[in-house]
FIDRENNU-457647 format. One line per field, with one value per residue (C-alpha): x, z, y. Coordinates in Angstrom, 1 decimal, m for minus. Layout:
N
px: [X_...]
pz: [Z_...]
py: [Y_...]
***
This chain:
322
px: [21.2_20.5_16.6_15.3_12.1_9.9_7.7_4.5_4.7_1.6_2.9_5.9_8.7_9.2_11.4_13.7_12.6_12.8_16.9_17.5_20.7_18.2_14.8_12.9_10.0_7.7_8.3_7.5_4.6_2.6_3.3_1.9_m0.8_m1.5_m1.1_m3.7_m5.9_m6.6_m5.9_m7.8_m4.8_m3.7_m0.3_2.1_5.5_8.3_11.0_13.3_15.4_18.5_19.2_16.1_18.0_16.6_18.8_15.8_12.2_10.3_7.5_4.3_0.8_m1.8_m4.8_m7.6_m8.0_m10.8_m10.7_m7.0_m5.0_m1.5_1.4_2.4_5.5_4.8_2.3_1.6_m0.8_m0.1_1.9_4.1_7.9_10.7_9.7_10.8_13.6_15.8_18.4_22.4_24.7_26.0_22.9_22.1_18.3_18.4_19.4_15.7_13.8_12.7_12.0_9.7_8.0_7.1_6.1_3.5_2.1_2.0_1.4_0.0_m2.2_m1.3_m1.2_1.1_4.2_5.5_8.7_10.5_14.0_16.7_19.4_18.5_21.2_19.7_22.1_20.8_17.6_18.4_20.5_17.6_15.1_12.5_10.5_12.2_11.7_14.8_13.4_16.0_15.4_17.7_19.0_20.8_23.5_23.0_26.5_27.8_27.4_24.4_26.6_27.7_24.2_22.6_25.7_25.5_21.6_20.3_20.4_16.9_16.5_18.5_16.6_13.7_14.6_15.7_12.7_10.7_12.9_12.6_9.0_8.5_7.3_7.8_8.0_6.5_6.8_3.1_1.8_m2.2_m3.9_m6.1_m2.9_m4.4_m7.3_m5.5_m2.5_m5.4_m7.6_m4.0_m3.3_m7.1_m5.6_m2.2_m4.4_m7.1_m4.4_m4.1_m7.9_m7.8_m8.2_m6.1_m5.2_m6.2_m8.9_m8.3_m8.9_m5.3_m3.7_m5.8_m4.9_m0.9_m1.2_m2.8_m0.8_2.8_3.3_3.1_6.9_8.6_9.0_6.9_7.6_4.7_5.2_3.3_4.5_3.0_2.7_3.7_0.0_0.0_m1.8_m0.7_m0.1_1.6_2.1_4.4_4.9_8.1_8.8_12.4_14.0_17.4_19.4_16.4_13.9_11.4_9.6_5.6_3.9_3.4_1.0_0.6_m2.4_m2.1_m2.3_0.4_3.0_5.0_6.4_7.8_6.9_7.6_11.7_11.5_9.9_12.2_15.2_13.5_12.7_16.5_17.9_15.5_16.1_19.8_20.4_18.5_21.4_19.7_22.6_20.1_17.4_15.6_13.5_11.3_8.7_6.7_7.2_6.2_2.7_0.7_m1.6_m1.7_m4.6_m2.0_0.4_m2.3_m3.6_m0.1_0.7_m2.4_m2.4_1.5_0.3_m2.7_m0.1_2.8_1.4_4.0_5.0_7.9_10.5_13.5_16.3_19.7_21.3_23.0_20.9_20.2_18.6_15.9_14.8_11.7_11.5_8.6]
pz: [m39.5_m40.3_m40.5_m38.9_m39.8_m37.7_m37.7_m35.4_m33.6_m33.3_m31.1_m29.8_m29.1_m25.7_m24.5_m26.9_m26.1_m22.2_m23.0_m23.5_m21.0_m20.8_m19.9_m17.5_m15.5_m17.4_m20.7_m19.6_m21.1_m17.6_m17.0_m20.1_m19.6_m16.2_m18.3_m21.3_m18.8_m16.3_m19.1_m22.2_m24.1_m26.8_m27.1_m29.3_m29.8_m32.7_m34.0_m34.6_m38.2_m39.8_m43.2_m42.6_m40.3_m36.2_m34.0_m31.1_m30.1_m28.7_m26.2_m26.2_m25.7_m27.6_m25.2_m26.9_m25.4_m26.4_m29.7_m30.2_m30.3_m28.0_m28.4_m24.4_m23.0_m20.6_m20.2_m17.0_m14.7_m15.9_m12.6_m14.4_m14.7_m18.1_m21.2_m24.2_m26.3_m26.2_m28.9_m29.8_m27.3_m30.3_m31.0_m29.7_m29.0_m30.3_m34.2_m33.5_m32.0_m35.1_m37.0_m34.0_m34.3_m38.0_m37.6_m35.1_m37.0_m39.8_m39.7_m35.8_m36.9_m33.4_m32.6_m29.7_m28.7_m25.1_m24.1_m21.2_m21.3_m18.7_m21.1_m23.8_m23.1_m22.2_m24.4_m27.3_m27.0_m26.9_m30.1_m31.5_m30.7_m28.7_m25.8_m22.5_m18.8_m16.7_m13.0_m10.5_m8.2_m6.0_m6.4_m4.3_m4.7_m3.1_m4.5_m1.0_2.1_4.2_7.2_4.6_3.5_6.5_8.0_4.8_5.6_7.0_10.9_11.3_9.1_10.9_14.0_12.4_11.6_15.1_16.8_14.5_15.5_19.8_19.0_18.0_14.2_11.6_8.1_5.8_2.5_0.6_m1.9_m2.1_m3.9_m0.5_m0.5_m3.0_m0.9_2.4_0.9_m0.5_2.8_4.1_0.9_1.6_5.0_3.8_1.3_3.8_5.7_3.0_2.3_m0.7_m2.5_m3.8_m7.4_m8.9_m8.0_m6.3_m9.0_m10.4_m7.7_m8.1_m11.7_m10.7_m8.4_m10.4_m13.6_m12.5_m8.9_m10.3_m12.4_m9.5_m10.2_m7.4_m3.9_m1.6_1.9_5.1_8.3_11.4_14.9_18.0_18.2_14.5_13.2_9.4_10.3_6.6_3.4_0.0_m3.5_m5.0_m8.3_m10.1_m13.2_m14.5_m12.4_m10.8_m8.3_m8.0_m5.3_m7.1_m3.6_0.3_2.8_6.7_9.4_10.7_14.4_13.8_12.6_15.3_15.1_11.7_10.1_6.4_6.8_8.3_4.8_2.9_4.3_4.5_0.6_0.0_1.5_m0.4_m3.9_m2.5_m1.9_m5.6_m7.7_m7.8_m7.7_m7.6_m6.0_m8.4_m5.8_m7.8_m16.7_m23.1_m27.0_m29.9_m30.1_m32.9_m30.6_m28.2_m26.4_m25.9_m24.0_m22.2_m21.0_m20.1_m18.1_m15.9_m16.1_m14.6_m11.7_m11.2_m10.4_m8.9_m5.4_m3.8_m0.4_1.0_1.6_3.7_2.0_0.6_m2.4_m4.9_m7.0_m10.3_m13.9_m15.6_m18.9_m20.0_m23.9_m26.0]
py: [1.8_m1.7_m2.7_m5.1_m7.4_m8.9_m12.6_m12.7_m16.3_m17.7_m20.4_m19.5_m22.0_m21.0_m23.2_m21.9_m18.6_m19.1_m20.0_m16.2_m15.0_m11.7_m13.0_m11.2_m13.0_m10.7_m12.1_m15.9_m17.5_m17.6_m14.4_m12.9_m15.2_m13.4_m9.9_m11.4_m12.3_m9.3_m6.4_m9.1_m8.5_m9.7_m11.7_m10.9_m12.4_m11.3_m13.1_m10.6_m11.1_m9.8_m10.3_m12.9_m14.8_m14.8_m13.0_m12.9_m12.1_m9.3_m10.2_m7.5_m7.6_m5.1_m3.8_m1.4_1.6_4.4_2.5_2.8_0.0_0.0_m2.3_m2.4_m4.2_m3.5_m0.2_1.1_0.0_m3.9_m4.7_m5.5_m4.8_m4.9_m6.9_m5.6_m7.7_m10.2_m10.1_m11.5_m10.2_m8.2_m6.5_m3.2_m2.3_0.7_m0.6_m2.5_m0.2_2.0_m0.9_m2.2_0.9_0.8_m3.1_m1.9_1.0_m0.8_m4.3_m4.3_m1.1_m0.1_4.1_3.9_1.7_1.3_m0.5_m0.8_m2.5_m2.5_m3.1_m0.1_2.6_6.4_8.0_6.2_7.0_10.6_10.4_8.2_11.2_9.4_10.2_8.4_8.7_7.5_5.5_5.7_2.6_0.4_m3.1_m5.4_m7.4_m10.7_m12.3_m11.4_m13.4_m12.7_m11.3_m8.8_m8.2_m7.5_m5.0_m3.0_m2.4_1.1_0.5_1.1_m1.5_m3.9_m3.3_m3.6_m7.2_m8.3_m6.5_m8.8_m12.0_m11.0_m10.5_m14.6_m13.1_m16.2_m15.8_m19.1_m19.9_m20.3_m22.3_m22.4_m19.7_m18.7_m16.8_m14.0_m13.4_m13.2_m10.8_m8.2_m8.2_m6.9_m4.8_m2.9_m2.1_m0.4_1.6_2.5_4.1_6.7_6.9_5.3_2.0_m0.7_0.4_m3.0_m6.0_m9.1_m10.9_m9.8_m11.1_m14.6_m14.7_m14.1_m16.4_m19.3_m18.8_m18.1_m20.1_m23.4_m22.2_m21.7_m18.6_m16.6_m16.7_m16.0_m15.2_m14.9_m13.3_m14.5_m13.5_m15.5_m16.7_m17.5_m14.9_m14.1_m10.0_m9.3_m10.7_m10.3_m11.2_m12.0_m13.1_m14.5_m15.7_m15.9_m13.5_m11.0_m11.0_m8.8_m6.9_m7.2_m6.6_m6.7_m5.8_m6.0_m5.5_m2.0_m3.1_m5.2_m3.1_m2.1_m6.0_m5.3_m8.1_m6.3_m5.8_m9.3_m10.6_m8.6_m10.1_m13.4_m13.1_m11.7_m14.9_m17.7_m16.4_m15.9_m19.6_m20.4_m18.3_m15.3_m12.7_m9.4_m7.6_m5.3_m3.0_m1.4_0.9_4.2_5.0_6.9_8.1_9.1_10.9_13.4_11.8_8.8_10.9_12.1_8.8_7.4_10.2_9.6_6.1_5.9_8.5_6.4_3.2_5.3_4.7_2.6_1.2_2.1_m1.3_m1.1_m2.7_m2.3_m1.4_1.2_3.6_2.2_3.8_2.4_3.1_3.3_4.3_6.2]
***
């Protein structure tokens, strides 16, 4: 297996960077600023070499935890979906990963490595010998027309949707960070239902907020009621090909006007018409210490809590590598 080296960027070029045909939204600079800043983590960008020529990067950020020192990208309870690499079309992820591992044991003096990277195959992984977990999740196609869209939803769904349009609910595009506040007052609600609390502060959602919507690259929407009161809220983020679902929330007494299928669909259509061609509805690595695997394991149940979305779209694996 070829090795691989690696060269920290202390100030990474990342408009070059950016002009990846594999970046996610994760791996932006504002996004990892919104990771650095709620988790005070430490950036860390690789240019990855062969034969000490660059052939891509790898986008990470290192958190301490119980005095250990962790190389996530991401790790769980960031909020955050695939990072990991982006490398030449005819380089496979596995041929890199090993050699990412040493780097950060060695160089990064980091005990554990997460990744989590759509494009690494689960069958190499196995044959590479390191600890995985497959996610099975859904994503849309939004390449076909919105008629064919909306038939192809569940019809629950689909009812859902026009019982929002009879009922006068509105969906609206937002742009001021007031926004943060407003969607977690909502996402306090959703959680109270369960008797429990959100997973994570406002102030992440204030820090998402002020760092990525000024890119273009987060959609914020309110629903509103006939009287024009906001009854639900959600987060959507984009880049290159994907959006994302990051979030949504709605007033109890104002869900039986479904205002969160009519978001969906509302969300679906704007990042539609922009070139986005999919809907990704729904993320790691060798440790060095049992404690680690320990940790992880609580820290993903901690964050598995999830809303259920109604939406459309054919089963699809992720990876998630150890």
């Amino acid at each position: 297996m070829t090795a691989y080296g690696f060269r920290r960027l202390p100030t990474p070029d990342w408009s070059s960077i950016n002009g990846s045909y594999d970046r996610t939204v994760a791996q932006t600079r504002e996004w990892c600023k919104f990771i650095a800043d709620t988790q005070h983590a430490e950036l860390v960008v690789l240019q990855v070499l062969q034969d000490q020529g660059p052939v891509g990067w790898f986008t990470g950020l290192i958190v301490n935890k119980f005095g250990l020192r962790i190389l996530g990208s991401p790790f769980p309870g960031w909020t955050t979906s695939y990072m990991g690499f982006n490398l030449s079309k005819e380089i496979a992820r596995t041929e890199v990963l090993p050699s990412l591992f040493g780097y950060a044991f060695r160089e990064l003096k980091c005990a554990h490595v997460e990744v989590m990277d759509r494009r690494i195959p689960v069958n190499e992984v196995v044959r590479l010998g390191l600890k995985h977990r497959v996610f099975r999740g859904y994503e849309v196609d939004l390449t076909r027309d919105e008629d064919t869209l909306f038939d192809a939803m569940d019809s629950s769904c689909r009812r859902c949707i026009r019982k929002a349009e009879k009922s006068s609910v509105t969906v609206e595009v937002a742009q001021d960070e007031a926004f943060a506040d407003e969607y977690y007052d909502q996402l306090r609600e959703v959680f109270a239902r369960q008797r429990l609390v959100p997973t994570y502060p406002v102030a992440r959602v204030r820090s998402l907020v002020r760092n990525v919507l000024p890119t273009g690259n987060l959609l914020l929407l309110r629903a509103r009621d006939s009287k024009g009161k906001c009854i639900a809220s959600g987060v959507f983020p984009a880049c290159n090909d994907t959006m994302y679902f990051w979030g949504g929330a709605s007033r109890t007494e104002y869900r039986h006007l479904r205002p969160n299928e009519t978001i969906q669909w509302y969300a679906m259509r704007f990042w539609k018409s922009r070139g986005i061609a999919k809907y990704d509805m729904g993320g790691a690595g060798q440790s060095r210490n049992g404690l680690l695997a320990a940790m992880r394991e609580a820290a993903r149940w901690s964050f598995g809590l999830r809303q259920r979305i109604s939406g459309i779209g054919q089963k699809a694996e992720k990876d998630d590598e150890d």
